[in-house]
C-alpha positions in Angstrom: 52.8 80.4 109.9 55.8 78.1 110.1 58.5 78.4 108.3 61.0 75.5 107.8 64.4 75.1 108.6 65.4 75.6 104.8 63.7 78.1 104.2 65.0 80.1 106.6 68.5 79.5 105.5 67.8 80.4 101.9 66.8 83.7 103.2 70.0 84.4 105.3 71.8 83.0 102.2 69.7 85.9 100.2 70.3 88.4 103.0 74.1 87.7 103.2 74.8 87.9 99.3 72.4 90.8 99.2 74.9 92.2 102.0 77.7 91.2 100.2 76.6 92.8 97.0 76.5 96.6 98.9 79.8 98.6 98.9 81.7 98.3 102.0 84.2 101.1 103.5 87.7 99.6 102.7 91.2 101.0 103.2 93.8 100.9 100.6 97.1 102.1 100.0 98.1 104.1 96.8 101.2 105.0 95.0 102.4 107.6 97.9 101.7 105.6 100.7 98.4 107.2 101.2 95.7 105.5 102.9 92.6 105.7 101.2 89.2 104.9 102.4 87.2 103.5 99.3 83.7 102.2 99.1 84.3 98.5 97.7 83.4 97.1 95.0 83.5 100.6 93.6 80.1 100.7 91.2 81.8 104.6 89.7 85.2 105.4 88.5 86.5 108.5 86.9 90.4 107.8 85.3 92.2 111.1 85.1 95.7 109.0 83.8 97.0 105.4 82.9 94.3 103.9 81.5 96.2 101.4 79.7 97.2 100.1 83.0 93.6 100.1 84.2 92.5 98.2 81.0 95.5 95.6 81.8 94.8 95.5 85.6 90.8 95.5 84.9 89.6 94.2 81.9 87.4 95.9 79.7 84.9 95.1 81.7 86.2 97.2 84.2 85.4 100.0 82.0 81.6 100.0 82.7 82.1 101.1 85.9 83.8 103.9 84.6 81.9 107.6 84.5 84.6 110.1 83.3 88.3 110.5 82.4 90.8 113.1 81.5 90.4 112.8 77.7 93.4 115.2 76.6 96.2 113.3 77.6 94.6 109.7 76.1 92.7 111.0 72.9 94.5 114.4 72.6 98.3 113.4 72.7 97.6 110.2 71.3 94.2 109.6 69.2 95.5 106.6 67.0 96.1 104.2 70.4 92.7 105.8 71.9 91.1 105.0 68.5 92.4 101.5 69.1 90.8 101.3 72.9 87.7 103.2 71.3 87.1 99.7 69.0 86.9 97.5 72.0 85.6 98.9 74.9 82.0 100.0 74.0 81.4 103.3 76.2 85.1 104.9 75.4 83.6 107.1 72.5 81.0 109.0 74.1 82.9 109.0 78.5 82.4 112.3 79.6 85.9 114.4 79.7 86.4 115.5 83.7 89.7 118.2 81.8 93.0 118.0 82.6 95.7 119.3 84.6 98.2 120.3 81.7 96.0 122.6 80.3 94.5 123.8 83.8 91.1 122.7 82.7 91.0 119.8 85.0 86.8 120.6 86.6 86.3 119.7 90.3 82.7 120.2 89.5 82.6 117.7 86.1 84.0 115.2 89.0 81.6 116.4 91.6 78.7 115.8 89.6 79.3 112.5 88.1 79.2 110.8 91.7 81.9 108.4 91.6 83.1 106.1 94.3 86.9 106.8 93.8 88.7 109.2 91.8 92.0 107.8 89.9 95.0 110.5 89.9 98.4 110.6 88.4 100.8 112.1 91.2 102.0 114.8 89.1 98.0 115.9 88.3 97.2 115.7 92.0 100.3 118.1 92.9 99.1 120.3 90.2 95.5 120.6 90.8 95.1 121.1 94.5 92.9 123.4 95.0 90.8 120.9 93.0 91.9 118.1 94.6 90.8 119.7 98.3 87.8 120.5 96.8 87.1 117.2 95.6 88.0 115.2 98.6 85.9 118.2 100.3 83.1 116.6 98.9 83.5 113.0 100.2 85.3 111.6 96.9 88.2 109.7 97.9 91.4 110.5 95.9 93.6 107.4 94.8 96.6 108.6 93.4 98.7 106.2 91.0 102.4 106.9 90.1 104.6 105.1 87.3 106.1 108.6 86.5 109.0 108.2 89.2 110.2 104.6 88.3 110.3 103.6 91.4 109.9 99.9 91.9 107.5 100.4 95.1 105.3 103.1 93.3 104.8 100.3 90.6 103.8 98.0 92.6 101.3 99.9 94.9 99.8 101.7 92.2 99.0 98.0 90.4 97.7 96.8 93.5 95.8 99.6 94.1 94.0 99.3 90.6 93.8 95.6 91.3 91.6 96.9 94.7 89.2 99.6 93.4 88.4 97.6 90.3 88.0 94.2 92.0 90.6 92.0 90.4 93.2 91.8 93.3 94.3 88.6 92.1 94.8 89.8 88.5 96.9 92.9 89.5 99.3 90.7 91.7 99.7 88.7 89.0 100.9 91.7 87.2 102.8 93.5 89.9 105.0 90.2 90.2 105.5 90.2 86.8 107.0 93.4 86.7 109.3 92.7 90.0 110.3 89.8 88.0 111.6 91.8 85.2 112.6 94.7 86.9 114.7 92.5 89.1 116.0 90.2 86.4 116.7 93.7 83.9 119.4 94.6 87.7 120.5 91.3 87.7 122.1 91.6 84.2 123.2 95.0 84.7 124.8 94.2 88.0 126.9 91.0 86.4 127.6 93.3 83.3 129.3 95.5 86.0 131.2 92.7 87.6 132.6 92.0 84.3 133.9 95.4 83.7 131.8 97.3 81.5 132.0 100.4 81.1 129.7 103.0 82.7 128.4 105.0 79.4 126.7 108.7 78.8 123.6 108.3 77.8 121.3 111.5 76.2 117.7 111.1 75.7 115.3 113.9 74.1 111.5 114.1 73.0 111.4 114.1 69.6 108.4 115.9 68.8 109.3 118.8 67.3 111.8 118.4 64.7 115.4 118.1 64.7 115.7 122.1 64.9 113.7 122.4 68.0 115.8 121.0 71.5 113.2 119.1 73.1 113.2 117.7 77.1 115.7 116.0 78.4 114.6 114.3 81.8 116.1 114.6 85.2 115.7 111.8 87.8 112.3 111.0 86.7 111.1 108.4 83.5 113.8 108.2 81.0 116.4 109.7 83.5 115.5 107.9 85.8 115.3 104.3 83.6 118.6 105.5 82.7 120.3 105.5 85.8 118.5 102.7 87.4 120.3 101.1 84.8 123.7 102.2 85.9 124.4 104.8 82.8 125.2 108.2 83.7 122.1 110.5 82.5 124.4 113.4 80.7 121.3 115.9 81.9 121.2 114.9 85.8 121.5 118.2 87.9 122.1 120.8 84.8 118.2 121.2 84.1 116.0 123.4 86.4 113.1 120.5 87.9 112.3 117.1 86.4 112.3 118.2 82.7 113.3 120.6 80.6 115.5 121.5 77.6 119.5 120.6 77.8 121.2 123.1 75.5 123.3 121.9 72.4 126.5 122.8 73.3 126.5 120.8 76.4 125.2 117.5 74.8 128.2 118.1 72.2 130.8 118.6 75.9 129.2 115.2 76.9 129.6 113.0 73.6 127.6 110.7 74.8 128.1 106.9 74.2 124.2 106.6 73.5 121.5 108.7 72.5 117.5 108.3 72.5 115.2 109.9 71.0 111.4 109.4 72.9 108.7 109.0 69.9 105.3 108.4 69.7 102.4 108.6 67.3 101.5 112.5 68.1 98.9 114.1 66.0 100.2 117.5 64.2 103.8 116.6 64.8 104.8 116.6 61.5 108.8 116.7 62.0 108.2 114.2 65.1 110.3 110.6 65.1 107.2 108.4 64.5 106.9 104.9 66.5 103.5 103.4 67.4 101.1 101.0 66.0 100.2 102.1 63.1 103.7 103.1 61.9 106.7 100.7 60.1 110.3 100.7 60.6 111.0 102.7 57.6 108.8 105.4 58.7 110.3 105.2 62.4 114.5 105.6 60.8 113.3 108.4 58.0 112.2 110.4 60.8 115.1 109.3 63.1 117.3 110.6 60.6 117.4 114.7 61.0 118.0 114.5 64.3 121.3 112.6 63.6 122.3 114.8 60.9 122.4 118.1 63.6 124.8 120.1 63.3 128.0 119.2 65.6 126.4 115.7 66.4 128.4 113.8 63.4 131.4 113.2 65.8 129.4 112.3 68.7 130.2 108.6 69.7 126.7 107.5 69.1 126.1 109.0 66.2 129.2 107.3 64.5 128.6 103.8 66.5 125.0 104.5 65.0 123.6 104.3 68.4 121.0 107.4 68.0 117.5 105.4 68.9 114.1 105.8 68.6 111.6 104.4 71.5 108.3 105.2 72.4 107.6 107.6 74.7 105.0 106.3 76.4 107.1 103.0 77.6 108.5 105.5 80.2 105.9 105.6 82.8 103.8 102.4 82.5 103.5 99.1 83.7 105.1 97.3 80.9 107.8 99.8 81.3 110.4 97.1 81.8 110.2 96.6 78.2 111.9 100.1 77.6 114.8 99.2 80.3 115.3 95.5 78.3 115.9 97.6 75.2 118.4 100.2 76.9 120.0 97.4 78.6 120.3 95.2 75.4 121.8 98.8 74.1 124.5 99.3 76.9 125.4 95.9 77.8 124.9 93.6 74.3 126.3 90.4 76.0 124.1 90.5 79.3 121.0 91.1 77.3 122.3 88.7 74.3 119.1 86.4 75.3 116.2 89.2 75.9 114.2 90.2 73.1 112.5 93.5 74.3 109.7 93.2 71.4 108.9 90.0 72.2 108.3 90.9 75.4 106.0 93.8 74.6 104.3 91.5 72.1 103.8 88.9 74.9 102.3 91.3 77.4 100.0 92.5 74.8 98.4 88.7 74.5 98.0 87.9 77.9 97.1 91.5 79.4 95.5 94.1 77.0 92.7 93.7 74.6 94.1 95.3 71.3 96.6 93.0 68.8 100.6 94.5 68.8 101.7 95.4 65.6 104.0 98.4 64.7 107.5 99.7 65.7 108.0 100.9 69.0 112.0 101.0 69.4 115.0 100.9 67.2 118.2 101.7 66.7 119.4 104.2 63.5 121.2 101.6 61.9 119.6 98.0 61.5 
């Protein structure tokens, strides 16, 4: 039997897709610096954190490939954005939950069992859970961690890239990492020449509002909103007087501080009744009525930003993402009006929405007391 000089290229062609088609051992880099060694294109995913940033970075269609995720933090802290994901990408609903860190019910053997390719970690999950994390990578499951937690430009861009790699849309995900250096850099820009100008450095305050006006919640300490705030060339009223990276400042020295500007993070939280409100679902009116207790605390009604009526809601969960420049483009516009005259922050969150994740913007997200 003969075969004929076309025939046998279209079976090395065959062979060589077939070939291509089978996972091959790849090293990547992740949001510590870590290098990973992943089986690529990776056919099974489990997501313990950020999955809005995997949905940007991967598509929905990413999400097939997807075998488990940490449920709590997505549809337990906030079930009216998960509901949202839930409409549009088909196996959300019923994806098995792996636990979570924060309530130590984070299962090595849930992950185990499912068999995936790569397991996705925040940074502060894989410090927490090591004993599951050893056990895990015991098993042959390579660990890539991602970080937006620290606001740190690098950890940004590595954990994007690193999405970009395990999902297969490289090209996508440096699309989106130079985005964000774009804005990031372009946010410093305006700061810097604000500075050259003479503005003043201002005291900034920011608490989570979730549990009414009579509770102090966090304050943050050189990580997400402190850390946004200082990037940004503010002084963080809470930097070095809380134990660790969050934690409750106590009244009396927010009231020594005065400071200039004061944010209150808000989000959409389910039985939070005395939370400030901000999400999809939720209008302007509804944001400021909750707003309002909070600036009516006792001792606050000579506090600078109280009487400039610069106490602001904004979303919490702007301070660890990939669209989190959106959040610094609001603070900035808040400490330096001039500089930021020409940024609209909404716009901007709007416009990412369009070209990057597969649910419509609507809502309030961040605001200032007084219109």
């Amino acid at each position: 039997m003969h075969l004929s000089f076309k025939s046998v290229l279209a079976g090395a062609a065959l062979l060589a897709s077939s070939l291509a088609a089978l996972a091959a051992p790849t090293e990547i880099t992740d949001a510590l610096g870590r290098k990973v060694t992943v089986d690529l294109p990776a056919k099974r995913l489990v997501v313990n954190f950020n999955f809005e940033e995997f949905t940007a970075v991967g598509g929905v269609e990413a999400w097939q490939k997807v075998v488990g995720i940490s449920r709590g933090p997505w549809e337990g802290w906030r079930p009216l954005i998960f509901n949202r994901y839930k409409a549009v990408i088909p196996n959300l609903a019923a994806m098995p939950d792996v636990g979570f860190t924060e309530d130590n019910s984070l299962s090595a053997e849930k992950i185990i069992g499912l068999k995936p390719d790569v397991l996705l970690m925040s940074e502060w999950g894989y410090k927490a859970a090591k004993p599951q994390m050893d056990q895990i990578e015991g098993a042959g499951i390579p660990i890539v961690v991602i970080d937006y937690n620290a606001q740190l430009l690098e950890r940004h861009l590595a954990s994007t890239r690193a999405l970009g790699n395990v999902t297969g849309q490289e090209a996508r995900a440096e699309e989106l990492a130079t985005l964000y250096q774009s804005r990031y850099e372009d946010v410093l820009a305006r700061v810097a020449k604000a500075k050259a100008a003479g503005a003043p450095t201002k005291k900034v305050y920011v608490e989570l509002g979730q549990a009414g006006a009579e509770t102090i919640g966090n304050t943050y300490n050189n990580t997400m909103w402190g850390k946004i705030i200082t990037t940004l060339g503010a002084e963080n009223i809470a930097t070095g007087k809380i134990p660790g990276p969050w934690g409750p400042l106590n009244a009396e020295a927010v009231i020594a501080e005065n400071p200039d500007l004061i944010l209150m993070a808000s989000s959409s939280w389910v039985n939070r009744p005395k939370a400030v409100r901000t999400g999809y679902d939720i209008p302007e009116s509804e944001t400021r009525a909750s707003l309002l207790p909070y600036a009516q605390r006792p001792g606050w009604a000579d506090l600078k930003a109280i009487k400039a009526g610069d106490i602001n809601a904004i979303e919490h969960g702007l301070a660890r993402t990939l669209y989190d420049f959106v959040a610094m483009q609001y603070i900035g516009k808040r400490l330096y009006p001039e500089a930021f005259a020409d940024v609209d922050p909404v716009a901007s969150f709007k416009a990412y929405h369009e070209k990057y994740l597969p649910i419509s913007f609507s809502g309030t997200w961040m605001l200032p007391l007084k219109p």
